[in-house]
Every structure is written in structure tokens, then in C-alpha cells.
C-alpha positions as semicolon CSV with decimal commas, in nm:
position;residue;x (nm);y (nm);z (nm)
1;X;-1,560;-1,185;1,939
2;X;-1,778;-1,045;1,643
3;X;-1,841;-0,715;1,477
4;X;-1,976;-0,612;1,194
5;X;-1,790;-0,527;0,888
6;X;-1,786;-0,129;0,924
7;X;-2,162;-0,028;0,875
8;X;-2,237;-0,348;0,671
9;X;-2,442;-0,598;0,862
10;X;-2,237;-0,880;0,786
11;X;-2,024;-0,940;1,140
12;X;-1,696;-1,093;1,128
13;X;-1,463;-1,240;1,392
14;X;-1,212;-0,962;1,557
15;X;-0,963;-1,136;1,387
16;X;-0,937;-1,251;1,082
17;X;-0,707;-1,485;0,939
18;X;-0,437;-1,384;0,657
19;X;-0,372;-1,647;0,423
20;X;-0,007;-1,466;0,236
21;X;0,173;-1,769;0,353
22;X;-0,026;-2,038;0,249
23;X;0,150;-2,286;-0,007
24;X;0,520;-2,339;-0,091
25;X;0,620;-2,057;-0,297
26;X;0,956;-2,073;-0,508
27;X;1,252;-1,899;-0,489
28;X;1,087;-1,653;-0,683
29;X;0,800;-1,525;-0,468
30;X;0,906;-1,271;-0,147
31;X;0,750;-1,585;0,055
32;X;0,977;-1,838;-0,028
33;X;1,133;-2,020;0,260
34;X;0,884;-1,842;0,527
35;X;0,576;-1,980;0,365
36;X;0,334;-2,296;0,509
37;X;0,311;-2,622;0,291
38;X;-0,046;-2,745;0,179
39;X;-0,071;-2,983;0,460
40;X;0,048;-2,689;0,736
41;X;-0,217;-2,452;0,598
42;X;-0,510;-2,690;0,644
43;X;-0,383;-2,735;0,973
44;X;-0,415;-2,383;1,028
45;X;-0,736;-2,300;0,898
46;X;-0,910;-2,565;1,092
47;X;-0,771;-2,429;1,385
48;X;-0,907;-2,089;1,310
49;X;-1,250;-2,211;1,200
50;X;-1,268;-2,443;1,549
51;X;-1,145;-2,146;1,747
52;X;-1,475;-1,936;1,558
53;X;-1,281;-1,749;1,316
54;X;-1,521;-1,673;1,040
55;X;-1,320;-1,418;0,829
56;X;-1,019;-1,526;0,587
57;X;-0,815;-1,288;0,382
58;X;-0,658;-1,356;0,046
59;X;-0,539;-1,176;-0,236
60;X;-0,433;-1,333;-0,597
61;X;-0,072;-1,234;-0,611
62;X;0,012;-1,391;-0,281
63;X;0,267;-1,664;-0,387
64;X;0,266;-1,776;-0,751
65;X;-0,050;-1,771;-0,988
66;X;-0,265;-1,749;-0,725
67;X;-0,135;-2,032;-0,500
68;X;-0,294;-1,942;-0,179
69;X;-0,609;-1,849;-0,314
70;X;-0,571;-2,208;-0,459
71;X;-0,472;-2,359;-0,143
72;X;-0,785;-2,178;0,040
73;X;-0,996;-2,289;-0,260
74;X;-0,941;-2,656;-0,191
75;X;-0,965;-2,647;0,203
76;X;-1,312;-2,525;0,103
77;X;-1,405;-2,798;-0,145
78;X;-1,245;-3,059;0,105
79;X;-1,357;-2,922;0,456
80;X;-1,728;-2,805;0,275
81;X;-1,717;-2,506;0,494
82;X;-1,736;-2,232;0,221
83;X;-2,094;-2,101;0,362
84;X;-1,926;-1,999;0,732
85;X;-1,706;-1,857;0,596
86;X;-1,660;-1,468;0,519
87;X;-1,430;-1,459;0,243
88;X;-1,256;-1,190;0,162
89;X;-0,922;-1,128;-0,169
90;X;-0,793;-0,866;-0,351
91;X;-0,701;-0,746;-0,698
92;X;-0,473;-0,520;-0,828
93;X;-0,086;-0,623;-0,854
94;X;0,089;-0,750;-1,129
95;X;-0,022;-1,115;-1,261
96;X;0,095;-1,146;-1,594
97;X;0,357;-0,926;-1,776
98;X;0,148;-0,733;-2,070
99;X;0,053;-0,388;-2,056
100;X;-0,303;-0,434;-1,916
101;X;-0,183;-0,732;-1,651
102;X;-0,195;-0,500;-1,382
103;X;-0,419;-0,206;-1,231
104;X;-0,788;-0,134;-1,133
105;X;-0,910;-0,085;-1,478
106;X;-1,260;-0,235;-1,560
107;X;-1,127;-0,484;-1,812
108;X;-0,882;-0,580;-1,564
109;X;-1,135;-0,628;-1,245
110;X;-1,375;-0,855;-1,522
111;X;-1,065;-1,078;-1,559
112;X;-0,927;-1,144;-1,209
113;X;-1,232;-1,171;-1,033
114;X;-1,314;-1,433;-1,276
115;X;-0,953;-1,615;-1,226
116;X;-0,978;-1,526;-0,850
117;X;-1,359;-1,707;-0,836
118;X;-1,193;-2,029;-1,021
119;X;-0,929;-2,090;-0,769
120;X;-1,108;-2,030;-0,463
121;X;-1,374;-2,302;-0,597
122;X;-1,684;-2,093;-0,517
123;X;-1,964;-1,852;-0,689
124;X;-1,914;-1,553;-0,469
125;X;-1,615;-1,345;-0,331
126;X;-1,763;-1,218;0,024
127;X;-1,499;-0,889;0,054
128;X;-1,320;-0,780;-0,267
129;X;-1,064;-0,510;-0,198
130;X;-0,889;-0,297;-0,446
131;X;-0,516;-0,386;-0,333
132;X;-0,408;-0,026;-0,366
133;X;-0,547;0,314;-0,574
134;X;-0,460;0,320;-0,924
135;X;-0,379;0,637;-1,006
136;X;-0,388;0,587;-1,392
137;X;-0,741;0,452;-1,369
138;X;-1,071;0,737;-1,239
139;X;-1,181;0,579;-0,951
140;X;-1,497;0,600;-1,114
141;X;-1,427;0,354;-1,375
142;X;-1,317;0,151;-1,097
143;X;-1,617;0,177;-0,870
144;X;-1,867;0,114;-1,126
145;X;-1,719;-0,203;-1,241
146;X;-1,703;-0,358;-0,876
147;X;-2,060;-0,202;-0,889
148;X;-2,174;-0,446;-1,170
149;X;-1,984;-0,708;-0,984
150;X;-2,232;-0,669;-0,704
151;X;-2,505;-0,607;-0,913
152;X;-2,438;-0,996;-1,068
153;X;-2,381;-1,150;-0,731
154;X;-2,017;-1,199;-0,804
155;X;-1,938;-1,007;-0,498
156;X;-2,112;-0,902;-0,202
157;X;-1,937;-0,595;-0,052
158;X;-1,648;-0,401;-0,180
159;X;-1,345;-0,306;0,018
160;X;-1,030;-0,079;-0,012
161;X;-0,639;-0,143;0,046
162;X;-0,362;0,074;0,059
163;X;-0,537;0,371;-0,039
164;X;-0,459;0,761;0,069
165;X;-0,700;0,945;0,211
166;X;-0,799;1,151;-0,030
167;X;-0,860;0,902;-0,263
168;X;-1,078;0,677;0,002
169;X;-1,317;1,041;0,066
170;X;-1,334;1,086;-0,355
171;X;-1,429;0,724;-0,360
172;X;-1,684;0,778;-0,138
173;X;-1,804;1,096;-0,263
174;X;-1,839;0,912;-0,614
175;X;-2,049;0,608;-0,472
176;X;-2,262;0,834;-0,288
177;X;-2,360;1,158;-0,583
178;X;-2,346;0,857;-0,848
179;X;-2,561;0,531;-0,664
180;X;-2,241;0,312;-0,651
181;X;-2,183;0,067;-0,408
182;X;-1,911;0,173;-0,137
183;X;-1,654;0,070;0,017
184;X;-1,720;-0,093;0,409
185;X;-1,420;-0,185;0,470
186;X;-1,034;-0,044;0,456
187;X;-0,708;-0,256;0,499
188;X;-0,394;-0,048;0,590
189;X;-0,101;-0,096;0,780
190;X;-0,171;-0,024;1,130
191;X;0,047;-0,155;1,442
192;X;0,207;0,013;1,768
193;X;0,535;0,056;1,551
194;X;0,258;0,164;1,248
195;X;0,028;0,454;1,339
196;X;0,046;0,684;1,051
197;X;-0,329;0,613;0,957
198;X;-0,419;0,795;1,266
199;X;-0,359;1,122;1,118
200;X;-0,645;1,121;0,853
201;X;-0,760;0,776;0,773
202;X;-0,911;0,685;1,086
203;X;-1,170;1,024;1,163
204;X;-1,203;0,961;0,795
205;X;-1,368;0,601;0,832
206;X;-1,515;0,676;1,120
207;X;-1,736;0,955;0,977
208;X;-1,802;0,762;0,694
209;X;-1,894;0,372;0,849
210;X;-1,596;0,170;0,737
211;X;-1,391;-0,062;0,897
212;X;-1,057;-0,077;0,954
213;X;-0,866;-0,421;0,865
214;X;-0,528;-0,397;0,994
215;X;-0,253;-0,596;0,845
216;X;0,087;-0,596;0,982
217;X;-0,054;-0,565;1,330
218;X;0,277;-0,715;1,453
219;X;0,518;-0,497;1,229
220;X;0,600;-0,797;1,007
221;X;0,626;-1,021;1,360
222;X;0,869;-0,715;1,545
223;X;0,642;-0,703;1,832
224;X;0,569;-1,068;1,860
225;X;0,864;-1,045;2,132
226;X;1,122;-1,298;1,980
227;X;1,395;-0,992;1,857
228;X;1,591;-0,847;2,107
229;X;1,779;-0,503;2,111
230;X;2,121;-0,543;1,960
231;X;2,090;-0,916;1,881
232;X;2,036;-1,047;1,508
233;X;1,732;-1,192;1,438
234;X;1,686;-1,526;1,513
235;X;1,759;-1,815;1,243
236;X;1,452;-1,883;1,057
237;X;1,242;-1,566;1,163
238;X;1,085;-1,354;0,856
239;X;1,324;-1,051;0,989
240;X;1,639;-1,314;0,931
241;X;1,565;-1,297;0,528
242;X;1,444;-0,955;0,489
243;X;1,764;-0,802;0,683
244;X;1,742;-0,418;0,524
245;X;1,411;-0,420;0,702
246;X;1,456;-0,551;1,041
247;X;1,735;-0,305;0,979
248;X;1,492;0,002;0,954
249;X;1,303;-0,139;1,258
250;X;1,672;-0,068;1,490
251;X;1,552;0,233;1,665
252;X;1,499;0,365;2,031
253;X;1,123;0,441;1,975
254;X;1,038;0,062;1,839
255;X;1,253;-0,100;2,106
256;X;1,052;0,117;2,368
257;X;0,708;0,050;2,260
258;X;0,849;-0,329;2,228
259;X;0,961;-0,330;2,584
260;X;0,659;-0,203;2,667
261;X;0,506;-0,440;2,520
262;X;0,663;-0,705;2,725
263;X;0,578;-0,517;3,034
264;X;0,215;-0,494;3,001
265;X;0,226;-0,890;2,841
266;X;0,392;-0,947;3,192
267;X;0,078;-0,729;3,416
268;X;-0,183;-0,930;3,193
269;X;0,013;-1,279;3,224
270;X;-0,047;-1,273;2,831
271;X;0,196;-1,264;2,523
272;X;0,353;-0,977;2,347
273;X;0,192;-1,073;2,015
274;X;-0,171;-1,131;2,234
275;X;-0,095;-0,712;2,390
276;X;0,008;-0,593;2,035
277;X;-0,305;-0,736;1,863
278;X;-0,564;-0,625;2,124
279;X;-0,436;-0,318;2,147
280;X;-0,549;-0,273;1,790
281;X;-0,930;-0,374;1,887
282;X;-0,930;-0,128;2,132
283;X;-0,878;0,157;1,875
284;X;-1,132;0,377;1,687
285;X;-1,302;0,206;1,366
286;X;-1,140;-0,142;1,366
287;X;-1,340;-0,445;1,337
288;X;-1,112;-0,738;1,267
289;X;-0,730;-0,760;1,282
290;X;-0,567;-0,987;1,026
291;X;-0,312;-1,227;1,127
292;X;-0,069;-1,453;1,004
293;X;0,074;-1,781;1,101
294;X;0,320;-2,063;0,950
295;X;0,198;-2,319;1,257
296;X;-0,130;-2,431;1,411
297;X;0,076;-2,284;1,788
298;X;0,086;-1,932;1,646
299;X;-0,281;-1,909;1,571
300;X;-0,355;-2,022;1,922
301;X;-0,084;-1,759;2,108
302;X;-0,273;-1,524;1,846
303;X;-0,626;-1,636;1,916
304;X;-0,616;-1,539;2,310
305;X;-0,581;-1,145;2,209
306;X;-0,958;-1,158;2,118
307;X;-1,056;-1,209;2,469
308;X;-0,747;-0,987;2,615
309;X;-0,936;-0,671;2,795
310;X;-0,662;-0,411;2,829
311;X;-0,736;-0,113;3,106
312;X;-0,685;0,242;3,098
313;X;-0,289;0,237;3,217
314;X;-0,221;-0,059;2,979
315;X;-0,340;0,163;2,668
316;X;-0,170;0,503;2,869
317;X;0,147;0,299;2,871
318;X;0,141;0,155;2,512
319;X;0,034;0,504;2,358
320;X;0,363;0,676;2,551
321;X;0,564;0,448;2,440
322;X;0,422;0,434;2,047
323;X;0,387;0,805;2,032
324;X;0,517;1,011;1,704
325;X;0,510;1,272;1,554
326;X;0,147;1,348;1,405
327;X;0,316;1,703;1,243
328;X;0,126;1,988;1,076
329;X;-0,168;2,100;1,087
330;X;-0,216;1,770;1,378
331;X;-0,037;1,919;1,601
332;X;-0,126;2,272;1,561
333;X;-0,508;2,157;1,603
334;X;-0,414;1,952;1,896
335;X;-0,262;2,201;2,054
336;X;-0,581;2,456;2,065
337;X;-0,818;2,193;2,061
338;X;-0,652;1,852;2,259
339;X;-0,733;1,664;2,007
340;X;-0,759;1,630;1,594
């Protein structure tokens, strides 16, 4: 149920729990009306910690001023749990509206790991991820200030988000030729429905030691098995207020790898969600999944995938159905070689 955090030697729990929903974010955050109240998210994080989830994920711009950072930040000052926990936010997006309120500079990265340290009530940020590249910033400048960070005790290892990957091999070329701390660890989006970081990203942290963190695993809760083909989606569901997108989801491969899906869920008496989520741990480079939940009975359903073993025709089936199109030069190499 552990592994370590790409080739750190800190291990974390295969999955890790996301924290985007925590609080009640106004109508003006993308969260509003999906999110968990205060009370709900405690709920849910003792769950998690009971269950031996040891890995939370945060970031500062999820909900408004940093409310579930906040909201994480006082579970740990009531619950006194901060210690067994590895904690892990982000930096990067937007937070205030001037010209230097957003990006990967270093005088950005002092600031909101300062901020980020003052909600989450503690004196050390476990993971800190750059939320995406910024491509008006050398990554340089951005490595050696997450450097310092380490260097202070601030933060203990340094992680990745969103980034292409030739950015992630420059970054690692820089940390290496200049003594900089690197990154262990990279969160993409990665699901059955979501495989486009097979193409480079994945030989690319496995060569190099880092660790995938998947979010998304469920395709924004498609393949948790409540939408059906040619039905809307169902009141209340995260698909029911983001319509456009569910939208882009209405196509025959994602309602075959979702029926398959439910047939393997049905061969392993498990859930859809449980077969889309341990799928993921059975792939090259990933060490934890992150998942979300809005209830204490979704982190249970989502708990069970840690222990779900899938065979060799499970994973034959799944891949058939989730196949696409890996293009040029993939397929030309693929095609002389069997593989890329």
C-alpha cells in the first residue's frame, strides 16, 4: 500500500488524497456547488488517515484565498496529525491580480510558500510542486529558488505539475550540471480516457527516478460508472455543471473503455472507479494516485482499488479498449521495434 516517492526515500500511500474540494467555495470559484463543507472534509480526511492514507495533496488556488489549504491547515492543528502526514501543495496560478501575482518567478515562490506555510499551520511543506512550467520565467531561476527553499527547511522535496516534456528533461539537466535539487515527483493527467503522457513523459521519468502522481484518474469522475451512453448526466454530478465537457467526453472510444470498465469491475466483483484507479498502479513509474471525494462513502469505494490485483486479461482488455493513437515517430518506432 506504500511506495516511495519516485527515487526519494520518503514512501507514500498508493493513493493519495486530493483536497480541490475541500471548503465551500462561492459562486465564483469553478468548485462552487460540487465542493465539501468544513465539517464534510474532516470527515473525509479522517477516513483517509484511518484507512492509512499518509499523502494529501493541495494547492493554494484551490477555492478562494487558499481555502482548502486553510481547511487542511486546521484539521491538522485540531486532529495533531501533521507529523504522519506527507504533505504535499502547489504554486503557480493566479492569486492576486498585479503583474507579478502569478508565475514561477523567485520573488513569487518566496511569497506563496510563505502564505501557503501560514494556512496550512505548519513549518514545512513535505512536496511542493510547480503547478505548471512558466515559460516567461528560466527554469533555472525557478529551480534555484525551490533550491534555497530546501536548503532552509521550508520544503523537503520538490515536485513538478503540468509540465511538457521537454521542459521536465531541461529541468533535470539544470539540477543535475548546476547541484540543484530535482524534481521526484510529476503530477499530470493520466486516466484510461487520459494516456497522452505515455508518449514521452513516462520513459522520461522512468529513466530519470520520478514518480508519477496522477490526477484525474477518473476523467473528472467519467469512469466512476454513474454516466451512461446517451443519457444526461445525472443531477448533481460534476459532469451536470460543466456540460461542454461531459460534452467532449461523448465518444465511441470513452464509452468503450467505460464499458469495459464495467466488465472487468463485474470479473473482479469490484467497482468501476476501484478498476479505473488500479489500473493506474499497475502502470510504469506511478507511485500514488490522487483522488477526490465530496463524502466519507467515496473514499471508501475509492480506498478498495489499493488492494485490487488486476491479471494479465484484465489489463489486455482495458489497454484494447483505451488504445489511441500514439502518432509519429511512436508509431513508426513501434512498428520496427514493438515498442517505444
Amino acid at each position: 500500500m506504500y511506495r516511495n516517492l519516485g527515487s526519494s526515500g520518503v514512501k507514500v500511500s498508493t493513493l493519495c488524497l486530493g483536497t480541490m474540494t475541500f471548503g465551500e467555495a462561492d459562486a465564483s470559484s469553478m468548485m462552487h456547488g460540487i465542493s465539501a463543507d468544513e465539517a464534510t472534509s474532516f470527515e473525509i480526511m479522517d477516513a483517509a488517515f484511518e484507512a492509512g492514507i499518509n499523502f494529501f495533496d493541495s494547492a493554494d488556488v484551490y477555492g478562494q484565498d487558499g481555502l482548502s489549504e486553510r481547511v487542511v491547515g486546521k484539521w491538522f492543528k485540531e486532529r495533531g496529525r501533521r507529523d504522519q502526514i506527507v504533505l504535499a501543495t502547489k504554486m503557480r496560478f493566479r492569486m492576486r491580480q498585479d503583474v507579478n501575482g502569478t508565475g514561477a518567478s523567485r520573488y513569487r515562490i518566496r511569497e506563496t510558500v510563505e502564505q501557503s506555510l501560514r494556512r496550512l499551520q505548519t513549518d514545512r511543506i513535505d512536496l511542493y510542486q510547480i503547478h505548471m512550467q512558466d515559460i516567461d520565467t528560466p527554469e533555472e531561476e525557478t529551480l534555484r529558488a525551490l533550491d534555497d527553499l530546501v536548503r532552509q527547511g521550508k520544503v523537503l522535496y520538490l515536485g513538478a505539475s503540468n509540465y511538457a516534456a521537454y521542459r521536465l528533461a531541461d529541468s533535470h539537466w539544470i539540477s543535475r550540471t548546476q547541484n540543484l535539487e530535482r524534481f521526484v515527483a510529476l503530477q499530470a493527467q493520466y486516466s484510461l480516457v487520459v494516456r497522452d503522457l505515455e508518449r514521452e513523459h513516462v520513459p522520461l521519468c522512468a529513466q530519470n527516478g520520478v514518480g508519477i502522481l496522477p490526477w484525474s484518474p477518473l476523467a473528472g469522475g467519467f469512469l466512476s460508472g454513474k454516466y451512461k451512453r446517451g443519457r444526461p448526466a445525472p443531477a448533481g454530478a460534476r459532469y451536470d455543471k460543466w456540460e461542454a465537457r461531459y460534452k467532449s467526453f461523448d465518444n465511441e472510444r470513452n464509452w468503450r473503455i467505460l464499458e469495459a470498465v464495467g466488465e472487468v469491475a463485474k470479473q473482479t466483483e469490484s467497482s468501476p472507479t476501484q478498476v479505473a484507479l488500479a489500473w493506474l498502479l499497475h502502470q510504469r513509474s506511478v507511485c500514488s494516485c490522487i483522488f477526490g471525494a465530496r463524502n466519507k462513502d467515496q473514499v471508501e469505494d475509492n480506498l478498495k482499488a489499493a488492494n485490487l490485483k488486476l491479471d494479465t486479461a484484465h489489463l489486455a482488455e482495458l489497454e484494447a479498449a483505451s488504445a489511441f493513437d500514439i502518432g509519429y515517430p511512436y508509431q513508426m518506432i513501434r512498428n520496427i521495434q514493438g515498442r517505444w
